[in-house]
SERO-4910 file (N, C-alpha, C, O; in steps of 0.05 Angstrom, whole numbers):
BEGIN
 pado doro    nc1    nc2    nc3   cac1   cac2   cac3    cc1    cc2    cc3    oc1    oc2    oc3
  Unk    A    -54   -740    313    -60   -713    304    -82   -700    320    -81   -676    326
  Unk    A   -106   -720    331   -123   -713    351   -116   -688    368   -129   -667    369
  Unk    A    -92   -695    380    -77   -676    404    -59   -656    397    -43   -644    411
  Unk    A    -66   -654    366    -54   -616    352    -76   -604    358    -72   -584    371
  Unk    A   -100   -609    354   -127   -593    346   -137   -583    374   -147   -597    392
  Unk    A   -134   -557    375   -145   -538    399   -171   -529    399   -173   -506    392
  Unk    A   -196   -544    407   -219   -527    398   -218   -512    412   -206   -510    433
  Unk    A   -239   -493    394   -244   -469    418   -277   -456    412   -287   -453    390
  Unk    A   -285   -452    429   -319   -439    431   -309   -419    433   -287   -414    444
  Unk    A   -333   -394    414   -328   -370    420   -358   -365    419   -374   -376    404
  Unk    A   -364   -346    437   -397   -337    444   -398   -305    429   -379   -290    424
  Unk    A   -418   -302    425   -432   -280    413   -407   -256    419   -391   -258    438
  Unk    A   -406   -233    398   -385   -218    406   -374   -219    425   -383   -213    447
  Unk    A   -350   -228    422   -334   -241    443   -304   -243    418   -301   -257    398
  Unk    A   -288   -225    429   -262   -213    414   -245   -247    412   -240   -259    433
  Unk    A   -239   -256    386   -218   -284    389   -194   -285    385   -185   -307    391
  Unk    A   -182   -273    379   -157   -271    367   -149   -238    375   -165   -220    370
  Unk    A   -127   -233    386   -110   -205    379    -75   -208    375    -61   -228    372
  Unk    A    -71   -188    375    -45   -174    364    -24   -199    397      0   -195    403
  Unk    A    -31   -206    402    -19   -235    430     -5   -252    417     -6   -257    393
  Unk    A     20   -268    445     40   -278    435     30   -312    437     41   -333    428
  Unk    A      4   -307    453    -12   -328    460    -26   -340    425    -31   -364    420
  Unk    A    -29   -324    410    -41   -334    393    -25   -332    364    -38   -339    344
  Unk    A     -2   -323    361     18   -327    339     27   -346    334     43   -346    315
  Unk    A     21   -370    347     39   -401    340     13   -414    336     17   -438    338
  Unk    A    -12   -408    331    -30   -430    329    -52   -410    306    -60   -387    307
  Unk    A    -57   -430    286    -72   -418    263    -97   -435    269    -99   -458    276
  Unk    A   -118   -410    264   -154   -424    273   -163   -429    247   -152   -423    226
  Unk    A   -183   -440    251   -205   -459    227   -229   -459    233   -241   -476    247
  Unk    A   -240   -433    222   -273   -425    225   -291   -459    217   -295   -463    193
  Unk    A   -300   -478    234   -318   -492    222   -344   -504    233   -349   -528    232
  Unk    A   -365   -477    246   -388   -468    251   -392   -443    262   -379   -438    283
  Unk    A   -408   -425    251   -409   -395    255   -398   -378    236   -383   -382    217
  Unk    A   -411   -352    246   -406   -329    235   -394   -301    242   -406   -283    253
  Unk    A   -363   -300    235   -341   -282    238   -341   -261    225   -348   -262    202
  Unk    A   -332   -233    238   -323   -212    221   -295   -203    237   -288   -205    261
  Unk    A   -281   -192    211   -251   -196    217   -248   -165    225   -257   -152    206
  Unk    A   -243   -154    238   -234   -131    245   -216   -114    234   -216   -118    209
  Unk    A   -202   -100    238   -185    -78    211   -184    -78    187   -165    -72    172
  Unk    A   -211    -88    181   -217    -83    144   -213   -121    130   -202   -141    140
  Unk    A   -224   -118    110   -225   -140     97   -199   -146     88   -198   -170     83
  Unk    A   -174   -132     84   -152   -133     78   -126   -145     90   -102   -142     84
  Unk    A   -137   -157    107   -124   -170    134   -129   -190    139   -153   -194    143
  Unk    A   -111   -215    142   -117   -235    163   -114   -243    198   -103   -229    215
  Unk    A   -127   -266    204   -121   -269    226   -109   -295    245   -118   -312    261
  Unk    A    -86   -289    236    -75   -304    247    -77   -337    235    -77   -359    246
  Unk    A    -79   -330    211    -88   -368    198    -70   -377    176    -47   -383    181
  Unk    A    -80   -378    156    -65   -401    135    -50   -377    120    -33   -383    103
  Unk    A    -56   -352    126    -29   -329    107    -10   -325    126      6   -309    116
  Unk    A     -2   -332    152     11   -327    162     35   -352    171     59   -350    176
  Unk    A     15   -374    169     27   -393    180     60   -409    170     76   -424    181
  Unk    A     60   -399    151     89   -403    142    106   -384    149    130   -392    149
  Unk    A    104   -360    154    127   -327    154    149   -343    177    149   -365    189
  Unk    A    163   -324    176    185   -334    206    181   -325    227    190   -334    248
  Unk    A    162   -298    224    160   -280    245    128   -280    240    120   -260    228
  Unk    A    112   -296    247     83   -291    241     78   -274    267     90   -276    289
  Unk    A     48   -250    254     47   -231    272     10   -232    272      2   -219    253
  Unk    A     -1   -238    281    -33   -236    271    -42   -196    287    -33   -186    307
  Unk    A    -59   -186    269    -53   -152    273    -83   -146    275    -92   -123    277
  Unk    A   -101   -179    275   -132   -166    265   -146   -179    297   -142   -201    309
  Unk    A   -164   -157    302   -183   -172    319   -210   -194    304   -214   -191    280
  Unk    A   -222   -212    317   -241   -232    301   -253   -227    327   -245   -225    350
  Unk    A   -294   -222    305   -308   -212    333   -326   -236    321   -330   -236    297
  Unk    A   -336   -253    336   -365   -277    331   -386   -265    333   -394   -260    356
  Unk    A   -404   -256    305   -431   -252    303   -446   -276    310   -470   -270    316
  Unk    A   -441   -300    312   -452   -321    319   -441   -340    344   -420   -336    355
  Unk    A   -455   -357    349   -435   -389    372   -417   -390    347   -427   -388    325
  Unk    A   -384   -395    349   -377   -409    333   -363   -428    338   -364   -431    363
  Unk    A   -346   -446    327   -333   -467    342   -307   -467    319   -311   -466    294
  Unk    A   -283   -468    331   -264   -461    316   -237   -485    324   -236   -495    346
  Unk    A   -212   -492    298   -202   -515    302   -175   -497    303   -173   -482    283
  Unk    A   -155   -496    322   -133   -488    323   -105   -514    310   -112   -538    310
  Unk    A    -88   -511    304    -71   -522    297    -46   -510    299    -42   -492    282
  Unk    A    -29   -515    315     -1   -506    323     15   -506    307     22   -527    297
  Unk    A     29   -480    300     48   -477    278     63   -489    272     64   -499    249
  Unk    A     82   -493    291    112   -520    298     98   -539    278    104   -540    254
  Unk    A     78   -553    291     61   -581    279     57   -585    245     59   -605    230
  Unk    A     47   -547    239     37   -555    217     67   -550    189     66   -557    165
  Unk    A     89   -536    202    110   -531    189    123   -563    192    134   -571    171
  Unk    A    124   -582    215    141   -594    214    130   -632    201    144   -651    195
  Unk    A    106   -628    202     88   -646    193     68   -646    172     62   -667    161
  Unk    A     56   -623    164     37   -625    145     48   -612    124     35   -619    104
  Unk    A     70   -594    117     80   -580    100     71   -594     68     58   -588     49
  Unk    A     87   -617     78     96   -630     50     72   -653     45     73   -672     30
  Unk    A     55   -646     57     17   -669     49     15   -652     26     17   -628     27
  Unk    A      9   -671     -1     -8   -653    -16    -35   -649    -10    -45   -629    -20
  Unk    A    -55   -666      8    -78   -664     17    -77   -637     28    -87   -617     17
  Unk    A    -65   -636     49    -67   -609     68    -63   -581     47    -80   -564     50
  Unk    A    -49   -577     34    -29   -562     19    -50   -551     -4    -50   -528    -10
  Unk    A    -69   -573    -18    -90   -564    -25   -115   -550    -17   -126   -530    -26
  Unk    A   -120   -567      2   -140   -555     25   -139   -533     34   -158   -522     44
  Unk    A   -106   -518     32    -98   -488     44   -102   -475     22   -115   -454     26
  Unk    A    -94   -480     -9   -101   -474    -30   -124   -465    -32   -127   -442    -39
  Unk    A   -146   -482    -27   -175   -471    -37   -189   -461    -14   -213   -462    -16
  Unk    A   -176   -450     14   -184   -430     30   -163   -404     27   -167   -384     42
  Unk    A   -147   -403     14   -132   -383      6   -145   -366     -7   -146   -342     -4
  Unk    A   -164   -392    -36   -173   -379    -46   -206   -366    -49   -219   -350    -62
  Unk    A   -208   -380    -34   -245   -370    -21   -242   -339    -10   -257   -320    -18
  Unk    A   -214   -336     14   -208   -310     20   -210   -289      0   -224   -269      0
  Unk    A   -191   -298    -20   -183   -279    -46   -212   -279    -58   -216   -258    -71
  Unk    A   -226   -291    -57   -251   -288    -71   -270   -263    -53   -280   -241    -58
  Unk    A   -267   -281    -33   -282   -254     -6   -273   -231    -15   -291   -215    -23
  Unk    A   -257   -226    -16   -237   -198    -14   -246   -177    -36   -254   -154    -35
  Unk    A   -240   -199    -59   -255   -185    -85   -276   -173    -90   -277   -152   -103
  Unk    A   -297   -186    -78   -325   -187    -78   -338   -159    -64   -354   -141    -69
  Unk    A   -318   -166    -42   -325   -142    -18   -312   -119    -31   -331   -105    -37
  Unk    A   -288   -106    -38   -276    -95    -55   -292    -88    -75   -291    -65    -83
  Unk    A   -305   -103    -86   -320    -88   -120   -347    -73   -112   -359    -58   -128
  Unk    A   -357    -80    -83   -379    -74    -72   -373    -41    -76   -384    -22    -87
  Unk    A   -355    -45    -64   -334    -20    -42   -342      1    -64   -358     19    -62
  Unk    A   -326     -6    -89   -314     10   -112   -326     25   -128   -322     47   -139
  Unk    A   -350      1   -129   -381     11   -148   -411     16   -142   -430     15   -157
  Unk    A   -411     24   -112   -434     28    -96   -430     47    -81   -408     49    -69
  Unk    A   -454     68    -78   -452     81    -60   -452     74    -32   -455     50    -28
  Unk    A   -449     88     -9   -443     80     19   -471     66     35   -470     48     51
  Unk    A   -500     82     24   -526     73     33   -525     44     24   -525     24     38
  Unk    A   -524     45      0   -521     16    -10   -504     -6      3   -514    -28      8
  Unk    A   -479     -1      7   -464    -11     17   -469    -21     44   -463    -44     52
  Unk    A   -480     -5     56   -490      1     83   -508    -25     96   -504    -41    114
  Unk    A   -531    -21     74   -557    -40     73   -544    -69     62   -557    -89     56
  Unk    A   -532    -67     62   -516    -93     49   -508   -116     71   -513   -139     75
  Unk    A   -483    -82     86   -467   -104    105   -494   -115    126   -499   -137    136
  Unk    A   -504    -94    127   -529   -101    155   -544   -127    148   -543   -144    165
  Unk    A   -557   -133    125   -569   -148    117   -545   -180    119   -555   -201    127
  Unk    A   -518   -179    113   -506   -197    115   -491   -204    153   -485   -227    160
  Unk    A   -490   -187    165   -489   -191    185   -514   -190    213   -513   -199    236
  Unk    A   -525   -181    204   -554   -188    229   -565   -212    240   -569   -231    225
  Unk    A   -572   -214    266   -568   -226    274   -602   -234    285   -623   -224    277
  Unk    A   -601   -249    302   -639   -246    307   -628   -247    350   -610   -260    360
  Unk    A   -647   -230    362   -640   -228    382   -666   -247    406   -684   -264    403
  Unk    A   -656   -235    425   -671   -262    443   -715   -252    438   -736   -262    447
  Unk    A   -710   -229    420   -737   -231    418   -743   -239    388   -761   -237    371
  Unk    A   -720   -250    389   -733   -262    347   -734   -234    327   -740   -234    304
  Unk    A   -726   -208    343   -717   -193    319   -694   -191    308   -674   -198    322
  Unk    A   -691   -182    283   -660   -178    264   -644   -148    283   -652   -125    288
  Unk    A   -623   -161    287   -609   -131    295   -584   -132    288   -568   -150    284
  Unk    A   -584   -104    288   -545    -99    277   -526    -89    294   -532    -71    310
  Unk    A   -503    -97    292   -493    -82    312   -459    -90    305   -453   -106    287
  Unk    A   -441    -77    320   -406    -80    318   -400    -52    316   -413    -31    311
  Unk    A   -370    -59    322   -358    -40    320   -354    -18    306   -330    -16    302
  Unk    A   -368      7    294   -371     24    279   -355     37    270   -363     50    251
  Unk    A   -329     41    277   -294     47    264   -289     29    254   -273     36    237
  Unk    A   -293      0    251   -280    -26    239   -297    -28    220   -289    -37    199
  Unk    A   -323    -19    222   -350    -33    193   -340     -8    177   -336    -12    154
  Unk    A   -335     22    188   -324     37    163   -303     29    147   -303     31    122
  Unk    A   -281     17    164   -254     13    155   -263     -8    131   -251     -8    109
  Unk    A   -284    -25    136   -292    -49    118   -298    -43     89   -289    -50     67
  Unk    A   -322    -19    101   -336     -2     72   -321     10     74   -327     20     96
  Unk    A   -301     21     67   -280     42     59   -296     69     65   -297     86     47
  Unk    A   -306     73     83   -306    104     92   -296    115    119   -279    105    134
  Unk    A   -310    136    122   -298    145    145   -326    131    173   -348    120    170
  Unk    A   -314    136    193   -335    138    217   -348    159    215   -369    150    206
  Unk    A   -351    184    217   -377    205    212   -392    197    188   -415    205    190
  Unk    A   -388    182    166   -405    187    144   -423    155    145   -446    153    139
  Unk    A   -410    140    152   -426    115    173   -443    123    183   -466    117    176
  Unk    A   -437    137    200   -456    141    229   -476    160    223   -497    161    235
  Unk    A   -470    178    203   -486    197    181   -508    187    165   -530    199    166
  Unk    A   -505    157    144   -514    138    147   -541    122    163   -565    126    161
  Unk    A   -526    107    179   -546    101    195   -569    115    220   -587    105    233
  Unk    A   -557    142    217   -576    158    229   -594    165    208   -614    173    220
  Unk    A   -600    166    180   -609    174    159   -628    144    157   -652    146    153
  Unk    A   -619    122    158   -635    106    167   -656    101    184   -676     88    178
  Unk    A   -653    110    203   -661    111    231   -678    143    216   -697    135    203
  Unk    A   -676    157    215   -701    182    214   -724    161    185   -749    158    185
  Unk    A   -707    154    167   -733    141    161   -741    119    161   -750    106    142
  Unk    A   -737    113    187   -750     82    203   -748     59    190   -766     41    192
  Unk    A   -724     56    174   -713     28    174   -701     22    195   -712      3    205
  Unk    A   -681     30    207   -678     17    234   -690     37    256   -703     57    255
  Unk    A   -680     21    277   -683     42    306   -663     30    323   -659      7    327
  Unk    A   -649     53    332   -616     45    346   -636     42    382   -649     58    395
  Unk    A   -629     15    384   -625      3    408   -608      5    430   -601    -18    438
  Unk    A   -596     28    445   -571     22    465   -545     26    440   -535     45    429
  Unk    A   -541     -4    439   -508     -8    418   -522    -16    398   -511    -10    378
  Unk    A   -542    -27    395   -546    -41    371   -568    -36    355   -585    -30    371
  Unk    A   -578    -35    331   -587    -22    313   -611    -45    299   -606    -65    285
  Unk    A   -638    -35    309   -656    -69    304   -675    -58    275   -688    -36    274
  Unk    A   -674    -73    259   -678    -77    235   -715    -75    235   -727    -94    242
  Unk    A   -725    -56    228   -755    -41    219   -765    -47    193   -788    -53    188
  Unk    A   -750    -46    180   -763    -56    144   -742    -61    130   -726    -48    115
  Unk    A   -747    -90    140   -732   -113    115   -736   -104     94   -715    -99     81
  Unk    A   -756   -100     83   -763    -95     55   -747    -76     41   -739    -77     17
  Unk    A   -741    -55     63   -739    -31     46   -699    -40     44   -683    -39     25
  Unk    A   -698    -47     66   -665    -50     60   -652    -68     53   -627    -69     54
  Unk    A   -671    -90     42   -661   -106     22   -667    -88     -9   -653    -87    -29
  Unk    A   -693    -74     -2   -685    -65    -36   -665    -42    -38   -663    -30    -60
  Unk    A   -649    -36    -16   -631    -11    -18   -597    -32    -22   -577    -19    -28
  Unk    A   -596    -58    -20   -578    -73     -8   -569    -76    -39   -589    -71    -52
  Unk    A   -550    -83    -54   -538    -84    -80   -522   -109    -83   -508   -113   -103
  Unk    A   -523   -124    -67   -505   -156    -66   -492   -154    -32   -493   -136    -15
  Unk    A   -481   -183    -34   -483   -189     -5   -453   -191      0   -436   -202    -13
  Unk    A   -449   -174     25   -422   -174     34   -412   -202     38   -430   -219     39
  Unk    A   -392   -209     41   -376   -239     46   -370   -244     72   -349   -232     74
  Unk    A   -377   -256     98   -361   -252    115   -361   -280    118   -375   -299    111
  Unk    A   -338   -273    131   -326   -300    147   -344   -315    162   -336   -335    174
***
């Protein structure tokens, strides 16, 4: 079984997975680091919801907020060998349902918070500390709306409203964190990521 398992390193934003024919027959296994899934929380990538279809299609980009180190497993392999393990079969079970739990979580954020809130949330759950030991934020800003269910202008509306009152200060691309304090007390529970 050794010689199913594909590791793979992925370095700091650094795109892992796309819409490729290269990566439709092999389902990954986040197990060190920290992932955000791209086209909304509503999506997978390319893993254990797809791995059974006939026509699996993975549709989401996966960007590494962290080093992560990830376990591939080849579809063929896991349809023609592990199907019928109840070990395995459980194990997919209770990451099925960790997802479904994510989803929820992130979803009720969505539903019953306003967008500042929301906002101070995701930042606080995705930041990162940079080569000078400060917290900073940063990604793709059409995909973090798609996440919080808004638009891109009202994001970016947002974090400029931040930025005038010096919780953050936008860096180039990335957005470095000025008062913890204040945006953890603006933060309302913690986004889920991967």
């Amino acid at each position: 079984m050794a010689s199913r398992l594909l590791p793979l390193s992925v370095l700091i934003n650094r795109k892992i997975s796309q819409q490729t024919s290269q990566n439709q027959n092999t389902a990954y296994d986040l197990t060190e680091g920290k992932l955000v899934i791209g086209e909304g929380i509503y999506h997978n990538a390319g893993g254990d919801l797809e791995i059974f279809e006939q026509e699996p299609m993975a549709t989401t980009t996966i960007e590494a907020l962290t080093p992560c180190v990830c376990l591939g497993l080849k579809r063929e392999f896991v349809i023609e060998q592990m199907a019928m393990d109840p070990v395995f079969l459980k194990q997919l079970c209770l990451s099925l349902s960790r997802k479904l739990d994510r989803v929820i979580r992130n979803s009720a954020l969505n539903l019953l918070h306003p967008l500042e809130n929301r906002v101070a949330s995701y930042i606080l759950a995705t930041a990162t500390s940079n080569h000078e030991h400060q917290l900073v934020f940063s990604g793709n800003l059409s995909q973090i709306a798609d996440l919080l269910g808004t638009s891109f202008r009202h994001l970016h509306r947002t974090l400029q409203l931040f930025c005038d009152q010096g919780i953050l200060v936008k860096v180039k691309t990335n957005y470095r964190i000025e008062q913890l304090g204040e945006l953890e007390s603006r933060a309302v529970g913690g986004y889920v990521i991967t």
